[in-house]
KESE-568091 format. One record per residue: residue in one letter; x, y, z of N, C-alpha, C in turn. Coordinates in steps of 0.1 Angstrom, whole numbers, plus 5000, padded with zeros to 4 digits. Example, Ala and Ser with C-alpha at 12.3 -4.5 7.8 and 13.67 -1.06 7.14 Angstrom:
A513249435078512349555078513249675078/S512849785071513749895071512950005079/
//
This chain:
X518315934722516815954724516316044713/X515016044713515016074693513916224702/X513916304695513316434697512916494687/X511516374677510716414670509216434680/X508316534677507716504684506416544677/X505716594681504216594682503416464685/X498516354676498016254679497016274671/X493216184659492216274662492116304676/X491516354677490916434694489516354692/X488316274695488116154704486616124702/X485116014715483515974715483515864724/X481915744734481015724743481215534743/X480715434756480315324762480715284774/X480415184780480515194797480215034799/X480915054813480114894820479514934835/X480914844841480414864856480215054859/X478514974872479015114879479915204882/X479715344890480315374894479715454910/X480115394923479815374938480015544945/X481615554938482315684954481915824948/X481415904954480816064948482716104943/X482016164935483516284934483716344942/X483116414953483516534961484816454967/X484416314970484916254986486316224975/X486316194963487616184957488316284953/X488116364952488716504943489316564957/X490616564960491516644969491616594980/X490616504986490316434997491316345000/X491816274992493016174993494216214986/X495316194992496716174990497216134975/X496215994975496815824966495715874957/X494415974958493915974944493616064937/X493316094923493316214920491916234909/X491416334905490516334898490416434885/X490916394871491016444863489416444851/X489516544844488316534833488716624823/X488016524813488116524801486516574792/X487316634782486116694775484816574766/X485816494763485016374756484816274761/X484116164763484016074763484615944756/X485015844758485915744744484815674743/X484415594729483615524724483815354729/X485415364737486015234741487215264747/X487815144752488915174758490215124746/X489415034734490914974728491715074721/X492615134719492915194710493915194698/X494015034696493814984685492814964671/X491215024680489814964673489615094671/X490115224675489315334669490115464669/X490015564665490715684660490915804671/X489915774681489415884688490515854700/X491316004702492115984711491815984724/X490516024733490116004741490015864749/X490515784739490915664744491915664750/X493215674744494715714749494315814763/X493715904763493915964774493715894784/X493115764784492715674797493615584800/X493915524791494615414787496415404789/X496615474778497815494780498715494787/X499415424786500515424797500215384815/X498715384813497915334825497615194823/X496715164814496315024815497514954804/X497514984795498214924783500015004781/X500914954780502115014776502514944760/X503715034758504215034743505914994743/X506514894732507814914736508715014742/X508515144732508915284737507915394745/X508315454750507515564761508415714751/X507015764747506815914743507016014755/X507916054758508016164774507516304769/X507416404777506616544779507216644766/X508416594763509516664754509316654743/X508516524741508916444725509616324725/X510916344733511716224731511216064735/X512015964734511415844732512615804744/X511615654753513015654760512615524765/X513015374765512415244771511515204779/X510715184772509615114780509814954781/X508314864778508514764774509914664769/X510314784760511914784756512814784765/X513714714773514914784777515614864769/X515814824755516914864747516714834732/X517414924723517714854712518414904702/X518614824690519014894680519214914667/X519214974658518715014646519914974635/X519914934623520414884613521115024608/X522115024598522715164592521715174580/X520915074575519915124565518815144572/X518715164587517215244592516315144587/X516214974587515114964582515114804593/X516014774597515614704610516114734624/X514814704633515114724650514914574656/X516014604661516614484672516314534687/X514814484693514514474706514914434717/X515414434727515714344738514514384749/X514114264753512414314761512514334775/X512314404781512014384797511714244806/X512514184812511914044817511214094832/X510313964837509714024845508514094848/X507814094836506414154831505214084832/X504114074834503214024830502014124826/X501014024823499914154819498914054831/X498014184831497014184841496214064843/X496013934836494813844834496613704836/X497413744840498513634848499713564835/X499413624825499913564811501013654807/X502613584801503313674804504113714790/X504513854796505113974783506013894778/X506113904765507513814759506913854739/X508413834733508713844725507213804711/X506613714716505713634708504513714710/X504413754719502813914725503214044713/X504714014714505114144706504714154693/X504914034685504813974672503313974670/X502413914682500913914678500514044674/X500714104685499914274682500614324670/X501814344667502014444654501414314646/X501514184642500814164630499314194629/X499014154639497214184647497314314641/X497514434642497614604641497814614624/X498414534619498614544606498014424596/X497114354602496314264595495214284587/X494814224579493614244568492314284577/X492114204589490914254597491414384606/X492314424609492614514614491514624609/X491314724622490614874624491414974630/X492414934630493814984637493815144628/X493715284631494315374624495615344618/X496415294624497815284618498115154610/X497515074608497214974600498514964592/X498515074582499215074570500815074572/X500915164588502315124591502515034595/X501614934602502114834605502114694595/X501714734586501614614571502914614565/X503714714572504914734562506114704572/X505614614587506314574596506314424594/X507314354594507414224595507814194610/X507414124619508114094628509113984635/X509913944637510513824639510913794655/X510413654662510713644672511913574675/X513113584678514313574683514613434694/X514313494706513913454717512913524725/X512613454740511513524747511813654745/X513113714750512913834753513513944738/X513713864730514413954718513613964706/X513214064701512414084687512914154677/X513014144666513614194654512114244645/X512014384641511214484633511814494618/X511114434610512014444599510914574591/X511314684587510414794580510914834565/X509814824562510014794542510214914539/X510115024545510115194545511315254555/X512015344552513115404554511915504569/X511615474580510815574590511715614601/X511915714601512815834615512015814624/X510715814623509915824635509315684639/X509815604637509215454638509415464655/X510315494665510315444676509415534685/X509315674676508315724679506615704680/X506415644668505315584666505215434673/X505915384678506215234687505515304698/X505615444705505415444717503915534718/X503115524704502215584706501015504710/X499915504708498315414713498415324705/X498515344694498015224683499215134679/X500515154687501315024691500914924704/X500014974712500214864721500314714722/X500814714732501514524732500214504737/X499014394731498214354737498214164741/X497414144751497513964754496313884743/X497313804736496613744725494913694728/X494913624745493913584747492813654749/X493313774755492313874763492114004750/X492513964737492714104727491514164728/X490314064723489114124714488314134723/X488314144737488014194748488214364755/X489114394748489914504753489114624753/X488114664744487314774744486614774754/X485814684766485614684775486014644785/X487114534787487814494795489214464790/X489814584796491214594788492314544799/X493214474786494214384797495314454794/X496314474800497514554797498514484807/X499914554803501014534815500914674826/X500214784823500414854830500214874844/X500414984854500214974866498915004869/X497615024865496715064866495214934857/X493914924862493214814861492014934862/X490814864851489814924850489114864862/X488514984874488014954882486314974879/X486015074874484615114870484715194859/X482915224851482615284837481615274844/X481015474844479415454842479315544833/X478615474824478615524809477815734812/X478315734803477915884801478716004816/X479615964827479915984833481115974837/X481715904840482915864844483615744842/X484915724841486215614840486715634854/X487015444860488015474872488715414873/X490015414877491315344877491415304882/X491915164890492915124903494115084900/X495015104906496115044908496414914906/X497214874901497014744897498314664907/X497914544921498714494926500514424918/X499614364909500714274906501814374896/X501714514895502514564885503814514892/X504914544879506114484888506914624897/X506214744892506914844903506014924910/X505314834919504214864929504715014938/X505915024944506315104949506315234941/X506715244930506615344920505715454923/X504415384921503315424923502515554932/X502515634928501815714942500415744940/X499515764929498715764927497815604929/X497115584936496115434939494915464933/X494415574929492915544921492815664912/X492215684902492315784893490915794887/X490315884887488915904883488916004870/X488715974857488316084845487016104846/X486216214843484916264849484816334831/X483716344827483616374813482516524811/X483016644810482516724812483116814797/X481916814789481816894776481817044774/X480417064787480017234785481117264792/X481517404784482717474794482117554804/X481117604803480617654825480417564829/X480517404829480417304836482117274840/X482717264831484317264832484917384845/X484017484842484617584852484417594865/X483117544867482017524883482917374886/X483217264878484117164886485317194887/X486017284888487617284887487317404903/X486417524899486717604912485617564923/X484817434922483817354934484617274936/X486417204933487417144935486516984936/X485516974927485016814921486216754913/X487316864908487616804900489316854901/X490516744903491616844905492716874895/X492216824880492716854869491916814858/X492416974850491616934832492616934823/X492716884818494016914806493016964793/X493416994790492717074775491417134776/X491617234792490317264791489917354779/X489117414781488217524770489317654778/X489417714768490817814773489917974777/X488317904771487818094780488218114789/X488518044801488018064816490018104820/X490618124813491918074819492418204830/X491518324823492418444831492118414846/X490818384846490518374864491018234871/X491418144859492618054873493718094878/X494218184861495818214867495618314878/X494518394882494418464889494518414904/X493918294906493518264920494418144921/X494818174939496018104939496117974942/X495017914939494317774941495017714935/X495417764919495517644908496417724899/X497017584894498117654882497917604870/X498017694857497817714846498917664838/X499017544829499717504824499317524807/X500217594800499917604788501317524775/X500717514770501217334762501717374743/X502617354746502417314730502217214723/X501317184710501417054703501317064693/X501216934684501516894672500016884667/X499016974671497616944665497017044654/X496816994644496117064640494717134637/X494517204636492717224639492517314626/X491217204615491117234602489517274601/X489517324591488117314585488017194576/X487617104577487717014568486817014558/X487316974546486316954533486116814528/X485116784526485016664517485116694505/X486316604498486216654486486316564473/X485416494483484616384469482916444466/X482316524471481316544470481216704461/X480516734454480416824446478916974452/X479917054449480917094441482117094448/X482617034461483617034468484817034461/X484316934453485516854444486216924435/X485417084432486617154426487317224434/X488717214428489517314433489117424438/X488817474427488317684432487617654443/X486117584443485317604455485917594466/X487217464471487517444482488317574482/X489317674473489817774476489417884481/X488317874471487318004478487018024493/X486517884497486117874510487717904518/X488717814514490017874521489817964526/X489718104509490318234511488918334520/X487618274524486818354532487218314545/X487818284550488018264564489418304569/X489018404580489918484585490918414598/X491818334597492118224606492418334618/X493218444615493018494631491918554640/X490818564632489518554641488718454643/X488818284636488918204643489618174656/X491218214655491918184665490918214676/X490818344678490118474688489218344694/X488118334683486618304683486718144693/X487218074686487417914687488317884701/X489317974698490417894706491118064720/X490118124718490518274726492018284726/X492318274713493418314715494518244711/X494318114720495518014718495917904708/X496617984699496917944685497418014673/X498117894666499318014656498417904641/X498518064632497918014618498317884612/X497917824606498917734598498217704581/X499117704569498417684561498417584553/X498717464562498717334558498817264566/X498817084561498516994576499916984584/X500417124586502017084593501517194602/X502717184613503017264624504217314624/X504717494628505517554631506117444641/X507917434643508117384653508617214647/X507717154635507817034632509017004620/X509716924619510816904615510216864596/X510816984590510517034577509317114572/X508817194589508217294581508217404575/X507317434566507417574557506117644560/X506117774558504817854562504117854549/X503417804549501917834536500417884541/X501017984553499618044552499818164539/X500418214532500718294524500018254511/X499918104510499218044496497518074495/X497118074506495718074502495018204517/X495318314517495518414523493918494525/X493618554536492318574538491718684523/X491318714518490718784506489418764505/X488418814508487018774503486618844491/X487018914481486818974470487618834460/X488618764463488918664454488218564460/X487618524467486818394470486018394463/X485018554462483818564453484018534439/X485218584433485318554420486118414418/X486318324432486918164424485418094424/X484418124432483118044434482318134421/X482718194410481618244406482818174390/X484218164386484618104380484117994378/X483817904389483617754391482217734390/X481517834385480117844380478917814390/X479417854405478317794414477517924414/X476117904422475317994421475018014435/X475118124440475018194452473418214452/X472918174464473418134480474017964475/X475417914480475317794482475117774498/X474417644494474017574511474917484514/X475717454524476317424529476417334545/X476317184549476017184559477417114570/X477517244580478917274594478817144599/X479217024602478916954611480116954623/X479516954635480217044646480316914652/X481316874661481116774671481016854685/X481016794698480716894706481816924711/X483116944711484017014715484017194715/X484417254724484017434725484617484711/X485717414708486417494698485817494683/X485117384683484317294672482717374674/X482417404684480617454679481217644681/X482217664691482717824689483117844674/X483617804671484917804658483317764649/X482517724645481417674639480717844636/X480417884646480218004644480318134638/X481618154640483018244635482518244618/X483018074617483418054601481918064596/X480518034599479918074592479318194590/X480018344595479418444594480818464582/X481718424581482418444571482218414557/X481918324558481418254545480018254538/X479518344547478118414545478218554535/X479918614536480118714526480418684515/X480618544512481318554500479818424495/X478618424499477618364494477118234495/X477918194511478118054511476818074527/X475518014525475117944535475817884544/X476317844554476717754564475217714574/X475017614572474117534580475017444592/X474517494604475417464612474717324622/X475517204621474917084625475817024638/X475117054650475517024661475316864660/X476416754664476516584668476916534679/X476616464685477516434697478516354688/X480016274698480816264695480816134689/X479816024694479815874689479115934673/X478116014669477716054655479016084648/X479516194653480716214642481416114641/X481716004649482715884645481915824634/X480915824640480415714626479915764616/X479115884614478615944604479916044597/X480216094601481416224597483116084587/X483416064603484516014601484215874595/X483015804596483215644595482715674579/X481515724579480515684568480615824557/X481515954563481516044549480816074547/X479716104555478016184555478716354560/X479116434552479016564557479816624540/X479516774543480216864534481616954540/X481516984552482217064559482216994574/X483117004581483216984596484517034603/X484417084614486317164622485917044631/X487416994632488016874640489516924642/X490316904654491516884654492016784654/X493016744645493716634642495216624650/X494916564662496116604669497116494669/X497516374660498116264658499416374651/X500716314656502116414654502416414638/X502116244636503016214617501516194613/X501016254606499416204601499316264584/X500716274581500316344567500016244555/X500416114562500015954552498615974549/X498016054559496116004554495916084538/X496816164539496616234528496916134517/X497516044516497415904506496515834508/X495515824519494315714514493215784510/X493215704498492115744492490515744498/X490915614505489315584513489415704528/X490315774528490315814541488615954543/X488215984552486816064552486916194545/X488116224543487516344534487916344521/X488016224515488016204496489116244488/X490516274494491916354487492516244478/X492116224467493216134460493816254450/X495516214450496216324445497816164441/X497516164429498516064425499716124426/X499816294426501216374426501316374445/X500416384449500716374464501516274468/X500916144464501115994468502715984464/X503116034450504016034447505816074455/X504916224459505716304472506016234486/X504816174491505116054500505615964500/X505415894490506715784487507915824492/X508215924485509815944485510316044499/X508916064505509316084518509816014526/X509015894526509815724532510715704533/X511015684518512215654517513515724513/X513315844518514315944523515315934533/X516715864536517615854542518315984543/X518716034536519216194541517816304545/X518116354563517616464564517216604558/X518016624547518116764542516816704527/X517316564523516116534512514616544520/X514516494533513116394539513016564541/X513216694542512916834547512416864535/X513216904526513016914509511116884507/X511016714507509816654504508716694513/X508716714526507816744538507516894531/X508317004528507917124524507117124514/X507316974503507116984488505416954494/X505416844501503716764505503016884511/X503316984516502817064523502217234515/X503217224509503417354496502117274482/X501617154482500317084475499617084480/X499317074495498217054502497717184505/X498117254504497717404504497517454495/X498117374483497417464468496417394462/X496117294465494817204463493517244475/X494117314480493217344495492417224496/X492817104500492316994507491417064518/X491817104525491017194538491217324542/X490417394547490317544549491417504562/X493117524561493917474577493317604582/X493217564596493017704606494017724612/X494217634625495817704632496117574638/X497317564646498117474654497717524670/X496917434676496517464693497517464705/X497017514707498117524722497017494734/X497117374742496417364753496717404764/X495617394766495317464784494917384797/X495917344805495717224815495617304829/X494317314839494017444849494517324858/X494517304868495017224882495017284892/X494817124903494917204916497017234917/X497117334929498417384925499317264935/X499117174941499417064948499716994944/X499316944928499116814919500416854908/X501316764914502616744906502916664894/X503416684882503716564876503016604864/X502416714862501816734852502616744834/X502216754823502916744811503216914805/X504416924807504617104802504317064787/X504316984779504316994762503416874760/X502416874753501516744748502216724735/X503016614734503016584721502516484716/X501716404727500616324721499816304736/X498416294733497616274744497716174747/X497816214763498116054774498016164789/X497516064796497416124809497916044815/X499616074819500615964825499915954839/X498915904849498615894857500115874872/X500815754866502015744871502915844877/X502915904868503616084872503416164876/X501816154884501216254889501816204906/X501816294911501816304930501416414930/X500816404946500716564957501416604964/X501816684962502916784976502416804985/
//
């Protein structure tokens, strides 16, 4: 079992109603349970979009993956019974689960397998992971056997199998899936009322009905954090996972509910565009680095919960090095890289915030900092469907804090088209040979090297690596001690 571990963080649409109050679901029943989430998803496919608030629905509920990501990191058969890997690491030999179907009566097999990764890695593809999947060839065997052939030397391939943007989807029902999503899983979209809530049912035909203890599952979409806090102790609501971490002292305090604190593989940046000018020079984006005090973001943003980081890696992650040391808080050198780089003080600057706490808190912080070294921050509050499309789709911003909580995501730093403009031909170079790196002690070496550039280019002001906060009723079993990618295994939850 592989024990790499560490997922963006997420935006809004809907269909059917939704009938049953919360009160009468939230604790009331045995078989159901009622979780909320800070965001909203723009969809349910999460193949078609970035935002992980999709996965949090979805996952593992409606849609499954050959491999299953567990609480640890490790990887361990799903869809897959089994399989196994080449001595050059560069083909997997599947053997599939027989016995499967997906929801709409049409059944799991080797040829479903083939569609979706080519489908995921196709020219029309909107897939985030696209690029890994262009470099998958697939081959169908028999029903139940598939051969992965990968043009890149990847350690984390079985890990990435068991994330969102592998799902096995049904060829017929694909381009359906953002509102009516077909999966093998144990769970069926019962209702969507937009701007409010997702609901789950159980789905009869799964093949391990009995499994099952949870029958209905309700996500309830609650942004403001005093609203987060009035549903968790009005018990509307019997779990939050990543709530807003102000409120934590008074749950641990009361013996209602238990406080689960998480580690992950996310990062939470100041981002820069740095195709737009004067972003585009170096000094400026350094400058901005070196005015911001990441341990009083921590404070500000995240009260607390979170360790510096000064690059797009995480303490904890296999080849990391500390570079908070390269671009270190100093506001006397900020002033003098923005005044090298010939800008003229006041520069204006405009924050775009999405609505996450950590994101309009943390919004605040950094612009009283960057106010000393002559930097305006204009602070531009969006809801979450704007920043998909404006921020992240269309590259309309100068500045924005997002957490990037996807585990392996340092590839984006090779696309050029990616939203915040990094083309670095010495970068690209470093990645390559990360790929195709067969010895561990080299693929460590290169990971330090990509990370020790990305910090001296200051692609982004890094702030810190988050640690979540999941409050619950203390009843509700099954919960995730470590997020190393968002999913809300529904299946794993029970009540005592």
């Amino acid at each position: 079992m592989l024990n790499r571990r560490t997922v963006l963080a997420t935006g809004a649409i809907a269909t059917v109603p939704l009938a049953t109050p919360f009160g009468a679901l939230a604790q009331g029943r045995k078989d159901a349970v009622v979780l909320a989430m800070t965001l909203e998803p723009p969809g349910l496919d999460p193949t078609a979009g970035a935002a992980s608030a999709i996965a949090e629905i979805v996952q593992y509920n409606i849609f499954e993956t050959l491999t299953k990501i567990n609480a640890d990191g490790s990887v361990s058969p799903l869809l897959a019974e089994s399989w196994e890997v080449s001595p050059d690491l560069k083909t997997y030999t599947f053997k599939l689960r027989r016995g499967v179907t997906f929801q709409n009566g049409e059944p799991f097999n080797a040829a479903a397998v083939k569609f979706s990764y080519d489908r995921a890695g196709g020219e029309k593809s909107t897939n985030k992971d696209k690029r890994t999947f262009a470099n998958l060839t697939t081959q169908v065997v028999d029903d139940y056997t598939v051969v992965v052939l990968n043009k890149d030397i990847d350690p984390d391939l079985l890990f990435i199998l068991g994330q969102a943007t592998s799902i096995i989807v049904e060829p017929k029902s694909a381009e359906g899936n953002a509102t009516k999503p077909v999966g093998t899983g144990p769970y069926q979209l019962n209702a969507w009322n937009k701007g409010s809530s997702v609901v789950l049912a159980a789905w009869s035909g799964f093949r391990a009905p009995a499994s099952i203890k949870i029958k209905r599952a309700t996500f309830r979409f609650i942004s403001d954090p005093a609203a987060q806090v009035a549903a968790l102790l009005a018990g509307d609501v019997d779990a939050f996972p990543r709530v807003t971490p102000r409120s934590v002292a008074q749950f641990k305090a009361n013996p209602r509910f238990q406080v689960v604190v998480s580690g992950s593989r996310a990062k939470t940046i100041l981002a820069i565009n740095n195709a737009k000018k004067p972003l585009d020079d170096v000094r400026v984006r350094r400058a901005i680095a070196a005015a911001v005090d990441r341990k009083a973001v921590i404070e500000g943003a995240a009260d607390g919960y979170g360790a510096p980081i000064g690059s797009h890696y995480v303490p904890g992650a296999f080849g990391y090095v500390d570079t908070t040391g390269v671009n270190p808080y100093d506001v006397e050198k900020a002033k003098k890289l923005l005044a090298e780089a010939g800008v003229k003080t006041p520069l204006e600057l405009t924050v775009t915030l999405p609505p996450t706490p950590y994101a309009r808190q943390g919004g605040e912080v950094i612009a009283a900092q960057l106010a000393k070294i002559g930097i305006t921050a204009k602070l531009q509050n969006v809801e979450w469907a704007q920043w998909l499309s404006g921020t992240y789709g269309n590259k309309n911003y100068d500045l924005t804090i997002i957490s990037h909580v996807e585990p392996f995501d340092l590839g984006n730093f090779a696309k050029p088209d990616y939203y915040w403009g990094y083309n670095s031909p010495k970068f690209n170079e470093i990645f390559n040979q990360i790929k195709n790196a067969a010895r561990p002690a080299d693929r460590s070496r290169l990971l330090g090297d990509a990370q020790r550039l990305l910090a001296e280019d200051a692609v982004h002001a890094f702030l810190y690596q988050n640690q979540w906060i999941t409050v619950a009723n203390k009843n509700l079993k099954g919960l995730w001690k470590d997020m190393p990618v968002f999913v809300n295994d529904i299946s794993a939850l029970s009540w005592s």
